[in-house]
N, C-alpha and C positions, 0 to 999 in steps of 0.2 A: 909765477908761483900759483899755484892750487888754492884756491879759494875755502874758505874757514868760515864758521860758526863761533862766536863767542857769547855761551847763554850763561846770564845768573838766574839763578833758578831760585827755588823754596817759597814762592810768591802766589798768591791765589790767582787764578786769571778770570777778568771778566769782561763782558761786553758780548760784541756780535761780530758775526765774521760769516760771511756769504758763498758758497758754495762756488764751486769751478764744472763748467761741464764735465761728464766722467769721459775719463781717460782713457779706460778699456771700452769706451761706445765708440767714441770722439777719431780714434785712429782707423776703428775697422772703417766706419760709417765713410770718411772722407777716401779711403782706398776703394767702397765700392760705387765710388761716383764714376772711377772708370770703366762700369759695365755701359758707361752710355756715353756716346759722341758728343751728347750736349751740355749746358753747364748745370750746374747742380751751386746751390750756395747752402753752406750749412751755419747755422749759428749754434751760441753756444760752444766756441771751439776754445779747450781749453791752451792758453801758450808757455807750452811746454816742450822740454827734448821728444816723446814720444809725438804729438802730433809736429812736430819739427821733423824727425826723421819719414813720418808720413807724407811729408809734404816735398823732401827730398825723394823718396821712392818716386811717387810721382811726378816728377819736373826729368827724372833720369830716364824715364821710356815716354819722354815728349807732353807729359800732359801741361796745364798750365794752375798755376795758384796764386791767389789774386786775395792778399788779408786785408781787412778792415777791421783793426782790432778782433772782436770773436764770431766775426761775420765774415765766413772765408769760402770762397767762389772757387769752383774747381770744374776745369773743361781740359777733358781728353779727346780731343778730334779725330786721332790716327794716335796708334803706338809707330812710335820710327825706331825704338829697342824693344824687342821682347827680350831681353835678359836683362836682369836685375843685377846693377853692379854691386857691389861693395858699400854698404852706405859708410858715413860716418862713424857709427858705433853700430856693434853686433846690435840685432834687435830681434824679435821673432814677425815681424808684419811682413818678410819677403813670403814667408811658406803659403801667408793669406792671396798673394794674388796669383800662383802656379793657377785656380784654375780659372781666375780675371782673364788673366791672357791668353791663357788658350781657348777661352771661345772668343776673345778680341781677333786671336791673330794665327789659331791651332796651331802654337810651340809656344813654350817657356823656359824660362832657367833662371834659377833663385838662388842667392847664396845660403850654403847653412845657417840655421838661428842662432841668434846668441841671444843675450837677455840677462833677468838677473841669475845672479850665483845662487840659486836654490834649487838645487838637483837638475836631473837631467834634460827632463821633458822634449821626451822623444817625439818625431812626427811622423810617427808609423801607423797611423790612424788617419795620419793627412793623407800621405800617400797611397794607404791602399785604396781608400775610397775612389780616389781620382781614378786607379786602374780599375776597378769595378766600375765606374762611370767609361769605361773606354779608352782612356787615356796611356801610353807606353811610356811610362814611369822608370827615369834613370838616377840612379844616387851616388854620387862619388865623393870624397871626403871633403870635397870645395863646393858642391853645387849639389841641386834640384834639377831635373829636365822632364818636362811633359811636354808630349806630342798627341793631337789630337784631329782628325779634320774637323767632328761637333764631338763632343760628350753627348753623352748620351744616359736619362735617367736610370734609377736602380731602386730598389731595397736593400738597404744596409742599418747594418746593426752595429755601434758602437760596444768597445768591451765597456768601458765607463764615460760617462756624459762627459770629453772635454768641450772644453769652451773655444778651443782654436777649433778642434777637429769641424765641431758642429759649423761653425763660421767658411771653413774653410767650405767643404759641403755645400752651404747655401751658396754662396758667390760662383760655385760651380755649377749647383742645380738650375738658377734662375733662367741661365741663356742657353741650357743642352733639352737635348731632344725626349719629349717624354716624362712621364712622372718620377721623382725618386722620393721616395719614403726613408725616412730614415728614422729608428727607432733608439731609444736611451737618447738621445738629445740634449745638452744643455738646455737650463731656461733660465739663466743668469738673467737680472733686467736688461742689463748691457744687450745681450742677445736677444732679446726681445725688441730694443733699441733697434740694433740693427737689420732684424727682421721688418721693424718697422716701418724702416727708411726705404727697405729694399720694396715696399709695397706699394709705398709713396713715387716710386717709379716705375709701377707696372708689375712688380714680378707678384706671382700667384703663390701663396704662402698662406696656410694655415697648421696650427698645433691641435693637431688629436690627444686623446686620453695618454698618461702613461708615457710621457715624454716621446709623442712621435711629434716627429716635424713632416711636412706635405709640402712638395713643391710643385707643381704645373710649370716647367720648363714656355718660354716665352721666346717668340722672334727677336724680339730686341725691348730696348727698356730706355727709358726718357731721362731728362734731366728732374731735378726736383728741387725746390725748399725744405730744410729739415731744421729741427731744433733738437740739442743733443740733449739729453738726461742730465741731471745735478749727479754729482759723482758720493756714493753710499760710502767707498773707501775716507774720501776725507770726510763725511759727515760721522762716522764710527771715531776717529782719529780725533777730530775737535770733541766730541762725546767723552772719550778715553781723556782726555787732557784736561777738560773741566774738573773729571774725578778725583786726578789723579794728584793735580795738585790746589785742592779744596774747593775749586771756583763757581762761577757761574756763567754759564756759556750759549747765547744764542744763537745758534747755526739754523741761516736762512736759508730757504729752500730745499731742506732738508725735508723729504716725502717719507711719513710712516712704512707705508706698504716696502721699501725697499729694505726697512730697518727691521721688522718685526724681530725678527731671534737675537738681533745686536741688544735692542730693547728688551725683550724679557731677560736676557741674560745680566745686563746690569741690576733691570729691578730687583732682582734675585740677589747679586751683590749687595743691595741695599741703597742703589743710586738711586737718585729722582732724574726724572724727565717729564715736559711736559710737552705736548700736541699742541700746536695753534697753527692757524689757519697758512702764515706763512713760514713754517720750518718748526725746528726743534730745541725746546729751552732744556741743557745739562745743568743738574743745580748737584751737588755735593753739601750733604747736611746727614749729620752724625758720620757714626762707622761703619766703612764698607765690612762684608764679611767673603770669606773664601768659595769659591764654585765650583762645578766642572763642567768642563765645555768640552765639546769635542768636533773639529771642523767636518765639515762636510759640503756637497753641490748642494746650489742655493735649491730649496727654500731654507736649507742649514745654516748654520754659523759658517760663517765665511773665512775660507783660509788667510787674506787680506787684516782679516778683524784681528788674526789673535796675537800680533808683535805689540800692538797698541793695550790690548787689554791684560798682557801680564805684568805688560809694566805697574797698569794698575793694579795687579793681583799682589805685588809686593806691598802696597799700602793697606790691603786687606787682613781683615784680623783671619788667624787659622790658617787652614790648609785649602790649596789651590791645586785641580789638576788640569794640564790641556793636552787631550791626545789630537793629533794632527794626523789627519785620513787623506789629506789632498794630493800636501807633496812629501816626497819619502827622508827630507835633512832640510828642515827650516827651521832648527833654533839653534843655531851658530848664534847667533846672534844674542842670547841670554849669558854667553862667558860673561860679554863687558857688561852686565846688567850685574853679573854677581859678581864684577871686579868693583862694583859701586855699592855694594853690599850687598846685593838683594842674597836672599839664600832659597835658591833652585837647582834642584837635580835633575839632570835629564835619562833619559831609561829607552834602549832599543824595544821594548816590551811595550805592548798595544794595553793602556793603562783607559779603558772605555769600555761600551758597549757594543760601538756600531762595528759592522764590518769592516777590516784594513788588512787594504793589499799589500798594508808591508808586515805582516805580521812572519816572526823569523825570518827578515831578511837581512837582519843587524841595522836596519838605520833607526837611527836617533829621530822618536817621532811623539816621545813622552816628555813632557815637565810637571815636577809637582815644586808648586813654590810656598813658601812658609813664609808668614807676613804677623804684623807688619814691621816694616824692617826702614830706618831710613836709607837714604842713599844718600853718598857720595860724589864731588862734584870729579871728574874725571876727564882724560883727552881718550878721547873716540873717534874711530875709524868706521864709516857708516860700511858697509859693505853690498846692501841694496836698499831698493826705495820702502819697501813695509819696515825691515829693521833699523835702517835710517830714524823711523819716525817712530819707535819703539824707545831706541836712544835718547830722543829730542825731547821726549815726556819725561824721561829720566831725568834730563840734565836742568830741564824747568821743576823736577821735583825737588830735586836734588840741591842744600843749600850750598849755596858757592858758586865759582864759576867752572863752566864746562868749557874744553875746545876741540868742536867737532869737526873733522877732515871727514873727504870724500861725500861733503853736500852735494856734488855734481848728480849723486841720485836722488835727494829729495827735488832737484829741481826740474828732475825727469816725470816724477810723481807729482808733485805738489805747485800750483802756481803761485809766483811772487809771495813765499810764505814767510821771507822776514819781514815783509811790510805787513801783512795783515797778522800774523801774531802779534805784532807790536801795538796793531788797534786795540788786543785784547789784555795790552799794558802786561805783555811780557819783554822784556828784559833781554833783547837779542840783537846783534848787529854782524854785518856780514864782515870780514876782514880778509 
């Protein structure tokens, strides 16, 4: 049987609770230790499905992985597959190494992405780059295939900063022939993370003004020591959950510099937080009041951040609005929020400021929510790992008891989270 949540909620949470390496560093970082024959150890690995499937990618074209709790050792000596079978669960990390292996072994083949259910997220930005880099680029409705003898560098211009695209790019750029520039760039921390790692082994990489990325293509590239980042996702998430249901909350290893806009955006709510030397204290004292936010590439408010904070926009006095720029149908997930009373509208209409590429194209990318409202304890169906944990705030707000199905994605997300919520004398046990 499928494994269950059973939370009693309505209870202030408090204590400390310690950060997991991040998750979106932690997968790319250990997939680009196969730019090099030699081992690589990376710490800080968070153990979860997503570095779980990374480590299945890699054992399936021969490499080797060797854990130590979050001390995990990775040597690819030889690829004996360049194709990428089938993992376990759809995931998006095969598209990351199309162009790993083609300067490993010049050919590849990757099965299509999957990932979570929040729109399309097309890899038509992977792809082209690579054929711009040289590479003869085949798509068919089960695979990826790039053929290459080297890559070879380029100037490319992203239409918008993704964060795969830009990954994808670097792990190509590093071992192909020549400079490639590439301009609009992500600069997620994550992506900085793993620019970081990649330099720690030799590749030649710097950011220019204006989101360019620089790479000096290299012969070949060493093994390394890397230590991954504290994960900004779950530190926004323990933040969101201190507020939301009254408490106080110290998330260790929590780094300012990654939070800035998460943090003004609560103070603005009217939440406290404080800065100390090792992480971040969430304290909840008086009445939150209503905001607007609107997601955008980092240095913005983070698409990640805003399942967690409507939830807390329901406990908010007034009116709340969040337009969502990133992905084009991410608030599926506020039906069960308003089946637990919260009272939100959602609106195809671009309800912001900033630029959005979905404007008239009918998706659902607005909520305005009216607060404060309580909630009700309800059974939930988690549907991915951000609204998972949208849910979960919910159902610790929420007096009574909850029972939440399809946990299998917060555990993709989130490491061992019914033991360390429980430090924080919440009320949950797995069934």
């Amino acid at each position: 049987m499928p494994e269950s949540f059973s939370v009693s909620g309505g209870r202030p949470l408090h204590g400390t609770i310690t950060l997991s390496g991040a998750k979106n560093a932690a997968s790319k970082i250990l997939l680009a230790t196969m730019l090099s024959d030699e081992p690589s150890t990376i710490d800080n690995v968070p153990l979860l499905g997503e570095t779980d499937i990374a480590a299945e990618l890699i054992t399936s074209i021969g490499g080797q992985v060797t854990k130590d709790g979050h001390r995990w050792t990775v040597q690819t000596p030889t690829i004996q597959h360049n194709t990428v079978p089938q993992l376990s669960r759809k995931n998006r990390l095969p598209i990351l190494t199309l162009g790993i292996l083609v300067n490993r072994t010049g050919e590849a083949e990757v099965p299509v992405v999957g990932g979570d259910a929040i729109g399309p997220r097309p890899v038509n930005y992977h792809l082209a780059a690579l054929k711009a880099m040289g590479a003869q680029v085949e798509a068919t409705d089960h695979s990826f295939r790039a053929v290459a003898k080297r890559l070879n560098g380029a100037e490319l211009t992203l239409p918008y900063p993704s964060v795969g695209a830009t990954e994808t790019i670097a792990l190509a750029a590093v071992l192909a022939k020549g400079r490639t520039i590439l301009h609009n760039a992500a600069i997620e921390p994550e992506v900085i993370d793993l620019m970081q790692m990649l330099q720690t082994m030799g590749a030649i990489i710097e950011f220019g003004t204006d989101r360019t990325l620089i790479i000096d293509g290299v012969e070949r590239l060493h093994g390394t020591t890397y230590r991954v980042i504290p994960d900004r996702i779950e530190a926004a998430s323990f933040g969101c959950l201190a507020l939301a249901t009254g408490g106080d909350i110290f998330v260790e290893e929590a780094r300012q510099a990654d939070l800035i806009t998460f943090l003004t955006t609560i103070r603005r709510m009217g939440g406290q937080f404080e800065v100390l030397p090792t992480g971040i204290r969430f304290v909840s004292r008086g009445a939150l009041k209503g905001v607007v936010v609107e997601t955008d590439t980092h240095p913005g408010y983070m698409t990640d951040w805003q399942q967690p904070l409507v939830t807390v926009m329901t406990q908010a006095q007034g009116q709340s609005t969040v337009h969502e720029t990133v992905y084009e149908d991410r608030f599926g997930y506020t039906k069960t929020l308003v089946a637990m009373g919260a009272n939100i509208t959602t609106s195809t209409d671009c309800w912001g400021e900033l630029p959005c590429r979905w404007w008239a194209h009918g998706y659902v990318h607005s909520c305005k929510i009216i607060g404060p409202t309580k909630l009700q304890p309800a059974e939930i169906i988690i549907p991915d790992i951000r609204a998972g944990m949208a849910h979960l705030i919910a159902a610790l707000t929420a007096n009574g008891t909850s029972m939440l199905t399809g946990v299998e994605h917060l555990d993709r997300g989130y490491q061992d989270l019914v033991t360390r919520l429980q430090q924080l004398h919440a009320d949950i046990k797995r069934t």
